[in-house]
C-alpha positions as CSV (number, residue, x, y, z in Angstrom):
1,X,-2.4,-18.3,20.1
2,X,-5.8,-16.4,20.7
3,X,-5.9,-13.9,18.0
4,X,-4.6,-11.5,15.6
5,X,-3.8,-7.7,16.0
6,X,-4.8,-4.9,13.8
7,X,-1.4,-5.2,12.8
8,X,-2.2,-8.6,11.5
9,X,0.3,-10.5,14.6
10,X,-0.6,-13.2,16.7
11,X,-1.6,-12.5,20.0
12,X,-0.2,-15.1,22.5
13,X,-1.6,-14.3,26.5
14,X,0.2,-16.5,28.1
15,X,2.3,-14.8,31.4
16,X,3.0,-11.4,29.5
17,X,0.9,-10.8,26.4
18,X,3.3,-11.2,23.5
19,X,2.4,-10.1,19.4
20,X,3.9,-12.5,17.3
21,X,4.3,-11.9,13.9
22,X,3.4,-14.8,12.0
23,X,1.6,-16.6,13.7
24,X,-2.0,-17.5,13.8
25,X,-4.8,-18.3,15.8
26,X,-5.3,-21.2,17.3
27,X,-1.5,-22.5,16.3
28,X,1.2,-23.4,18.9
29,X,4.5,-22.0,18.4
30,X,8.0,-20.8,19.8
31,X,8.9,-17.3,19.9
32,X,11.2,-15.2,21.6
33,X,10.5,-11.6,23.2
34,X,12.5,-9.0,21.5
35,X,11.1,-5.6,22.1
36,X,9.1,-4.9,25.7
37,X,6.1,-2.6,26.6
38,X,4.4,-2.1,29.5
39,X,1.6,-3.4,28.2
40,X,2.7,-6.2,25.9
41,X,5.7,-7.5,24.5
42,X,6.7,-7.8,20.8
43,X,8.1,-10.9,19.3
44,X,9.9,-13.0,17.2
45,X,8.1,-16.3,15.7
46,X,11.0,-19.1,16.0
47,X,9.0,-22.1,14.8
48,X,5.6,-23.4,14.3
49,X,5.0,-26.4,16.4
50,X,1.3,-27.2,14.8
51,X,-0.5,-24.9,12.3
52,X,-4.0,-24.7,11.9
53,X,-5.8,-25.8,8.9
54,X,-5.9,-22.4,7.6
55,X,-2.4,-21.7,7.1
56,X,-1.2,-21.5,3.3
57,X,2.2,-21.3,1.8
58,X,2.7,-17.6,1.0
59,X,3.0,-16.5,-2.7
60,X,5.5,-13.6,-2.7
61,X,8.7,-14.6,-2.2
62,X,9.0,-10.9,0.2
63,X,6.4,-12.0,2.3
64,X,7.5,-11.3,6.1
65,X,10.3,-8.6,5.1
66,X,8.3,-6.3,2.6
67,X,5.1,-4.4,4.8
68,X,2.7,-4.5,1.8
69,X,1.0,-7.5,2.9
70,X,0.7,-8.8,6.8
71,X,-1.7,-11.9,5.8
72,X,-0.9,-13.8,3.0
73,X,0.0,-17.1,4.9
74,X,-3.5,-17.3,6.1
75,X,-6.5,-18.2,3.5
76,X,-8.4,-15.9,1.7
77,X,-11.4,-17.6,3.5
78,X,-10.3,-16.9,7.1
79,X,-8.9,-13.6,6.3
80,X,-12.6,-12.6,5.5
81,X,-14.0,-14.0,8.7
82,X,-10.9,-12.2,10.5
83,X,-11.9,-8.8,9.5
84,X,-15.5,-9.5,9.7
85,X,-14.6,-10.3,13.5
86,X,-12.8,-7.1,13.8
87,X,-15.8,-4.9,12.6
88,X,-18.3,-7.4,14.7
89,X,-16.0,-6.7,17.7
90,X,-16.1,-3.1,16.8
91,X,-19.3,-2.1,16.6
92,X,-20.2,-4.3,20.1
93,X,-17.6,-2.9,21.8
94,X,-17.7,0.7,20.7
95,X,-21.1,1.4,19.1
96,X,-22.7,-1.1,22.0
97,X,-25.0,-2.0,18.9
98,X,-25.2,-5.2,17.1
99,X,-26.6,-5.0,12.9
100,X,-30.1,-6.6,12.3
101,X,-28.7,-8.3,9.1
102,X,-25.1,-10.2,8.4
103,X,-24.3,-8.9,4.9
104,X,-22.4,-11.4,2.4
105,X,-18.7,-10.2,1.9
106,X,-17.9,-8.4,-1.3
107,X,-14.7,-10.1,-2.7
108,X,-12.9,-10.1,-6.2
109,X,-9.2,-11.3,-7.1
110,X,-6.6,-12.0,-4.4
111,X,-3.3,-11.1,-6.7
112,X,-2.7,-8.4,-9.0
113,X,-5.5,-5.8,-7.8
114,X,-3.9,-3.0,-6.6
115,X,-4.4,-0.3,-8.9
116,X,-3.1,2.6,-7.0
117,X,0.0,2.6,-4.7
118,X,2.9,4.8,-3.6
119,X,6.0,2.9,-3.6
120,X,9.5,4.1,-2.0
121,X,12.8,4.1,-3.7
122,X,16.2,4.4,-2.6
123,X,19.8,4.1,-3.7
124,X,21.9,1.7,-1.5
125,X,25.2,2.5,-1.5
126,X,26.5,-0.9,-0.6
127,X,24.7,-2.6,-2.7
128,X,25.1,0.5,-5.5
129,X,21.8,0.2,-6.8
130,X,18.4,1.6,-6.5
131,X,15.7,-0.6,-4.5
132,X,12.3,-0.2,-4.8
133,X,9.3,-1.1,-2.6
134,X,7.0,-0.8,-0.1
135,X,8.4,0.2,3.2
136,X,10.1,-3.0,5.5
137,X,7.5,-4.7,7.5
138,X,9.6,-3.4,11.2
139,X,12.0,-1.0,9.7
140,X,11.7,2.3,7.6
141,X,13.9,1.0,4.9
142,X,12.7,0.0,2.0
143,X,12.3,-3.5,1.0
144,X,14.3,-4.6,-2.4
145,X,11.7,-6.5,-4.4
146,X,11.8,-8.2,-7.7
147,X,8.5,-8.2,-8.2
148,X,4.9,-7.8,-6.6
149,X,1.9,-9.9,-6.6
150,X,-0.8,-7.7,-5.5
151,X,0.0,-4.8,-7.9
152,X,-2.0,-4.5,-11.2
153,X,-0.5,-5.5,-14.3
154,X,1.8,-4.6,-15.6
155,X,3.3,-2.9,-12.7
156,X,3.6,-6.0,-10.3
157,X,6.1,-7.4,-13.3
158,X,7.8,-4.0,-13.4
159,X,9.1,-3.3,-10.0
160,X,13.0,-5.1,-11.2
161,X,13.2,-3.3,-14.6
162,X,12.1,0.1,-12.7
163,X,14.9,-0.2,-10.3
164,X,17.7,-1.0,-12.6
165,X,16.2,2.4,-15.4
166,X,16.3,4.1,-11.6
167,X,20.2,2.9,-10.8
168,X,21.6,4.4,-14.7
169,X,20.1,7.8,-13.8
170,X,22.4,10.9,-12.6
171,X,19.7,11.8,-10.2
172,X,19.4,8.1,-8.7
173,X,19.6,9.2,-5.2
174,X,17.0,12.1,-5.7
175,X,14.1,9.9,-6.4
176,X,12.5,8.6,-3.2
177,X,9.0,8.0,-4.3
178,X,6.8,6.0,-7.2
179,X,3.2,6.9,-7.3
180,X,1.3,4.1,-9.4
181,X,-1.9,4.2,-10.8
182,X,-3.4,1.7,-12.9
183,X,-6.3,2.9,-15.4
184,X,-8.3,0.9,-17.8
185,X,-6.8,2.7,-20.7
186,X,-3.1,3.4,-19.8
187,X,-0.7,2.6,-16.8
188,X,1.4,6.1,-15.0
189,X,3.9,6.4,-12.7
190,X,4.3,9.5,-11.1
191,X,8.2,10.3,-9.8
192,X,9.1,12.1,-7.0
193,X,12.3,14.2,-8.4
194,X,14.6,16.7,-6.2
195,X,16.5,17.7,-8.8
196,X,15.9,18.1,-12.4
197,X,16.7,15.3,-14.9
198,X,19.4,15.7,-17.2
199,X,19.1,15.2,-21.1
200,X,20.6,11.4,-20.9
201,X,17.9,10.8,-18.1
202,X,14.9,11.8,-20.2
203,X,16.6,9.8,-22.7
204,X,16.1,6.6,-20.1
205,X,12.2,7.6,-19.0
206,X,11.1,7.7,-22.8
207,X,12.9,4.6,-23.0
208,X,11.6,2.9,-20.6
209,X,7.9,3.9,-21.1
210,X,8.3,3.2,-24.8
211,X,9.4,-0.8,-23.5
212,X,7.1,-1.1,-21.1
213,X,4.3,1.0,-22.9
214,X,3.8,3.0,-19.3
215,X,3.1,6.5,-18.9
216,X,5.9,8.2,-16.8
217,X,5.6,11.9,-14.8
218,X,7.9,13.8,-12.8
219,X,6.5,15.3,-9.5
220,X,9.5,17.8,-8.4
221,X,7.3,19.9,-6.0
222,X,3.4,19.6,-4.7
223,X,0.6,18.1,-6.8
224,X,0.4,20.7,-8.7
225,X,3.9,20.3,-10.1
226,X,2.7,17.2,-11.4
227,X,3.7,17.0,-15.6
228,X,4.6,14.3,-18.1
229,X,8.0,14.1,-19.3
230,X,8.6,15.9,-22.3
231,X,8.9,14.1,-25.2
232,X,11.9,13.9,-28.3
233,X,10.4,16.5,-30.4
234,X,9.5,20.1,-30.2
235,X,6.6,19.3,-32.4
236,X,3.1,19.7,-31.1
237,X,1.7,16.3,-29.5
238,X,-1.8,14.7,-30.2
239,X,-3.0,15.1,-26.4
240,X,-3.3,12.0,-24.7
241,X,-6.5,10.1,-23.6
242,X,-7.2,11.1,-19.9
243,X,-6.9,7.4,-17.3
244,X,-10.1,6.1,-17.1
245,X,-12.2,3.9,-15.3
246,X,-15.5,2.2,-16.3
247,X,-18.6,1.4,-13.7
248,X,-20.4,-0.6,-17.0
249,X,-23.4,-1.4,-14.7
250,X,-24.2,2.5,-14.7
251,X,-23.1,3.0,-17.9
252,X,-20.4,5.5,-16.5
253,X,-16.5,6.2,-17.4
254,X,-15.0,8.4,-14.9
255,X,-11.8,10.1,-15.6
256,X,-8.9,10.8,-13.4
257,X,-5.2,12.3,-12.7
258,X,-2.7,10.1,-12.1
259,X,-2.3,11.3,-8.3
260,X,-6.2,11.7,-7.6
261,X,-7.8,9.6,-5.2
262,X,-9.2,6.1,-6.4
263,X,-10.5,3.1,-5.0
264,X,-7.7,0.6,-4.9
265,X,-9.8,-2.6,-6.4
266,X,-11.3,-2.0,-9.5
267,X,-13.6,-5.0,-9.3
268,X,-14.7,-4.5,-5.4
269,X,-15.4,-1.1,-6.1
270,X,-17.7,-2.3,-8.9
271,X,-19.0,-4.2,-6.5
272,X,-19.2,-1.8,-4.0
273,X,-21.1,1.1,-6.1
274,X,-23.4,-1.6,-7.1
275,X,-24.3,-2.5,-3.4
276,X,-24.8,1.2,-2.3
277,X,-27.4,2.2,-5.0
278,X,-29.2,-1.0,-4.0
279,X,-28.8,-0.4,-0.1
280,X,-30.2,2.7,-0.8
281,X,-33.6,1.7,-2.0
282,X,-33.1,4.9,-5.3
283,X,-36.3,6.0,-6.9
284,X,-37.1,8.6,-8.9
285,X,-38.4,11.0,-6.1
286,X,-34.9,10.6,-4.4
287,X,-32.7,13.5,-3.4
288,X,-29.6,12.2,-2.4
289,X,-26.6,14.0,-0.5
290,X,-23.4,11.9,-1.1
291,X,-20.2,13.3,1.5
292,X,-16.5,13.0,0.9
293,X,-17.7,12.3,-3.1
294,X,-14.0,12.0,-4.7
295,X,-14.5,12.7,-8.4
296,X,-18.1,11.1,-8.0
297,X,-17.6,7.4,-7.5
298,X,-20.7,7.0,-6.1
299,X,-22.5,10.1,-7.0
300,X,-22.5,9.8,-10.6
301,X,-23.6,6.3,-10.1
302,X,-26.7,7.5,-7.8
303,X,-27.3,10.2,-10.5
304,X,-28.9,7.3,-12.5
305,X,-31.4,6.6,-10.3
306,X,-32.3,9.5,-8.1
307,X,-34.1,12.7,-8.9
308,X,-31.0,14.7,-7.5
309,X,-27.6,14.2,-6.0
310,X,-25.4,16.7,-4.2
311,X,-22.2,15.4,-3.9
312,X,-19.9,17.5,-1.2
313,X,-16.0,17.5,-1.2
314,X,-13.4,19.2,0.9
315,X,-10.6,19.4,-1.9
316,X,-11.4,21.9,-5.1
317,X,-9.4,19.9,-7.5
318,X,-11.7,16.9,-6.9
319,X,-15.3,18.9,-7.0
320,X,-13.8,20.2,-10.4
321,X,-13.2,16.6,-11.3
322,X,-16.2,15.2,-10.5
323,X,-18.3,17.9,-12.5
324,X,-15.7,17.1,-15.5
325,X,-17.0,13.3,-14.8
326,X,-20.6,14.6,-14.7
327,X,-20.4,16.6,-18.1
328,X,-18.5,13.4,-19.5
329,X,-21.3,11.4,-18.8
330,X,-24.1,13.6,-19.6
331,X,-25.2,14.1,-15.9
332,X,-27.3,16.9,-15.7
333,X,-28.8,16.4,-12.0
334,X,-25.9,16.0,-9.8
335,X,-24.0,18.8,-8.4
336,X,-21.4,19.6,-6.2
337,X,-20.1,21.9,-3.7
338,X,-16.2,21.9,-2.1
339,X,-16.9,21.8,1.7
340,X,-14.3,21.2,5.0
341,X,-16.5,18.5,6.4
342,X,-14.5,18.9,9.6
343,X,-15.6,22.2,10.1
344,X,-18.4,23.2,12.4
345,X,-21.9,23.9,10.7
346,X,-20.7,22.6,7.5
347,X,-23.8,20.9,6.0
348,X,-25.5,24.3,6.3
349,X,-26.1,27.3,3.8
350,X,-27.7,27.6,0.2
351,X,-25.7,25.4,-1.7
352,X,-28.0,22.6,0.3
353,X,-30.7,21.6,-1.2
354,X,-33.7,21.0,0.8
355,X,-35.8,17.9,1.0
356,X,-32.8,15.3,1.4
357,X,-33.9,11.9,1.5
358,X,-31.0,9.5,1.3
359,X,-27.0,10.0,2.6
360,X,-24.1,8.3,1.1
361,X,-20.9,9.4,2.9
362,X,-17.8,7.6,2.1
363,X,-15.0,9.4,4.7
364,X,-11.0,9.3,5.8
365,X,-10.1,6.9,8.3
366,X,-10.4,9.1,10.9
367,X,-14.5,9.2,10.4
368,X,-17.3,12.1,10.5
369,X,-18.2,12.4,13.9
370,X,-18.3,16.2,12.7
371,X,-21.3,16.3,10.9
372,X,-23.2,13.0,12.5
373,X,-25.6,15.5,14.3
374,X,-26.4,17.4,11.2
375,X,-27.0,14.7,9.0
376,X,-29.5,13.0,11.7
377,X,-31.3,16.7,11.5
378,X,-31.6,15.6,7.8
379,X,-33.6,12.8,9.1
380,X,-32.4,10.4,6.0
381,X,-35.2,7.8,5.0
382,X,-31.4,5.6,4.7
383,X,-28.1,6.3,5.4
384,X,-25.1,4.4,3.9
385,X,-21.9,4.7,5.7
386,X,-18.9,3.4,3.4
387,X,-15.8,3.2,6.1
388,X,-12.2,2.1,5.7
389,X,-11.4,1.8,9.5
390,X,-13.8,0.0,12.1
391,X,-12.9,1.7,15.1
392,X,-14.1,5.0,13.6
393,X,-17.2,3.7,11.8
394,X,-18.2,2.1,15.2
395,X,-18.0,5.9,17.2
396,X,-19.9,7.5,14.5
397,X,-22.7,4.6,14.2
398,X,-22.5,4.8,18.2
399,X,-24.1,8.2,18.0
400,X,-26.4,7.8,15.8
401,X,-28.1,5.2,17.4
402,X,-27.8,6.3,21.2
403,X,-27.9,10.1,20.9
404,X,-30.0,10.4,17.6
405,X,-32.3,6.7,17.5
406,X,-31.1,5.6,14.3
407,X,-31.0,1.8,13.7
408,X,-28.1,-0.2,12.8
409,X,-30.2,-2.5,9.5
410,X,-27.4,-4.3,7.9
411,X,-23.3,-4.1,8.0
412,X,-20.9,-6.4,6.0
413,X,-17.1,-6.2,5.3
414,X,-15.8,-5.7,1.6
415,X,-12.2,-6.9,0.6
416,X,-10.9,-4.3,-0.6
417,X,-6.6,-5.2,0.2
418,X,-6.4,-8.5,0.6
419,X,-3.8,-10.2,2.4
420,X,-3.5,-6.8,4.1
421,X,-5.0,-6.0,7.5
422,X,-7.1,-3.4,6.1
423,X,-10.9,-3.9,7.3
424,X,-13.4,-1.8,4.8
425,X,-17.0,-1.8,5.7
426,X,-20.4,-0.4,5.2
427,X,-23.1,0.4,7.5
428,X,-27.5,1.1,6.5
429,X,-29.0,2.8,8.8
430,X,-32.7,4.1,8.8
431,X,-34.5,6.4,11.9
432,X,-36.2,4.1,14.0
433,X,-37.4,3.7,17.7
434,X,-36.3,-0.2,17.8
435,X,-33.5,-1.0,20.5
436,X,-30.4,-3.0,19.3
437,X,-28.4,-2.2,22.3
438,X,-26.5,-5.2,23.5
């Protein structure tokens, strides 16, 4: 066994290339081929014949049949130097760069930190019930769990009692999805109905978030459809306190809708923020332009040290949150502008301010190649580069080096999912002359 895919699967190269899931590196095992390609073959792990060292009992008793988590019989230790490997490999490969510094991994707590998921839910006629889950590792069904370690309290404990509210309803096999988010404040869970509730069903929700002391919403068409479930009474209702989430090292809260986009680790996103303002070398003088903000994550937290900050989104709902967040937390110099990143020219036109000096951009998976030759116009003094997938970060740093002479200071992997093959990252660069070309 010579390595592990993307997919987290061991890669076994002897005769035809095999992907075995569940096995690891440096172990020898039987297997047997069940699926061909022309380029590799995908298989079944029979038995281990010797483990490495770095094998571990997993905790979840799902493990192997639920797709939530592809690593968690490897250590917490190795799984950081695996996807440190995978950005290494990366950026040599596709950016033809190497970094001038290692930096430490950011870590925080391997269970019970996921604090925003969308879980699938069915009704299973034979086993006349309603399961509820992530999606099967290699099928599309969805996995029947008890319970789930890597959730945020109280949800990982809730996943059972969820099902069976789910199974009484009249609309059981009209609810196929669970959106979770975990606040500081308050726990929601947003369902996906396609058809309306009847009176004894309401009568279950309010029962089952006054038990369990959740906050439950009903999603019957787009985002926008989004509402909480009507309570008993007619009478007016005290409005609730919006979820929240604290970055205490900035002295920010930052408020949120229960289907908005947040950083799934509360504490590596701490982390995280922290990091970036201190990559980023703030002073007063600063005028900082922070892409793909989100509700201001980082913005906000940048406002606190830099003279400006411009933070640019593509969706309107989010720009209106993060100006909500800014007013919330007395922000005066940040502001923000709802821009398609993807389109051409898009860093251009008033709303710009002039005199840039630092770029935070934070994007999708599938990168900013987009605006990489704008933002080297800007000619940064550093630019931070916060990336969830290391094939794309590695194109985008690619250019800037070779077609724009930007140097690649410092990189590091941040464990954002453990147990997941997930690799987050973050690139500083700065404009330089200096050659890192491997």
């Amino acid at each position: 066994m010579s390595a592990l895919t993307e997919a987290g699967e061991g890669v076994v190269r002897s005769g035809k290339t095999a992907f075995v899931g569940g096995a690891l590196p440096g172990e020898t095992v039987r297997f047997r081929r069940i699926r061909r390609h022309r380029q590799h073959d995908d298989a079944m792990l029979l038995e281990v014949v010797e483990a490495v060292s770095a094998r571990v009992t997993p905790r979840c008793a799902h493990f192997g049949t639920c797709g939530g988590c592809a690593l968690q019989h490897l250590s917490a230790e190795r799984q950081i130097e695996e996807k440190q490997t995978q950005l290494r490999t990366a950026l040599e490969r596709i950016a033809r760069t190497t970094a001038q510094e290692w930096l430490p991994p950011l870590t925080g707590p391997q269970w019970s930190y996921r604090r925003r998921a969308r879980l699938g839910a069915r009704f299973v006629f034979k086993k006349g019930r309603v399961v509820v889950g992530f999606r099967e590792r290699v099928s599309p069904y969805v996995a029947a769990l008890e319970r789930c370690e890597v959730l945020a309290a109280p949800v990982g404990s809730l996943i059972a009692p969820l099902a069976r509210m789910l199974t009484q309803l009249s609309i059981r096999e009209r609810v196929p999805q669970i959106e979770v988010a975990v606040a500081d404040n308050a726990t929601a869970l947003v369902l996906r109905v396609l058809a309306a509730p009847s009176g004894a069903d309401l009568e279950q929700l309010r029962a089952f978030e006054r038990e369990h002391a959740v906050r439950l919403y009903l999603q019957p068409g787009d985002l926008r459809s989004v509402t909480r479930i009507k309570s008993e009474s007619d009478a007016p209702q005290q409005p609730e306190p919006a979820l929240r989430y604290a970055l205490p090292e900035f002295g920010l809260e930052l408020e949120f809708e229960p289907t908005d986009f947040v950083q799934i680790n509360a504490e590596v996103n701490r982390a995280l923020v922290v990091r970036a303002v201190e990559l980023l070398e703030l002073t007063p003088e600063s005028r900082v332009l922070d892409l793909f903000c989100g509700l201001g994550n980082f913005t906000l937290a940048c406002a606190r040290r830099a003279a400006s900050v411009t933070g640019v989104e593509a969706e309107s709902y989010l720009v209106e949150r993060a100006r909500h967040n800014a007013r919330l937390n007395g922000i005066s110099n940040a502001q923000f502008a709802t821009i398609d990143l993807a389109q051409p020219e898009a860093l251009s036109g008033p709303w710009l301010p002039a005199g840039i000096t630092h770029v935070l951009l934070d994007p999708p998976r599938v990168g900013a190649r987009d605006v990489m030759r704008t933002i080297a116009r800007l000619a940064p003094k550093r630019l931070l580069y916060i990336s969830c997938h290391p094939g794309s970060l590695a194109r985008d740093v690619g250019m800037l080096v070779h077609d724009h002479g930007f140097v690649l200071r410092a990189t590091g992997v941040l464990d954002m999912f453990p147990h997941t093959t997930h690799v987050e990252s973050l690139a500083l660069l700065t404009p330089g002359n200096e050659n890192c070309v491997t």
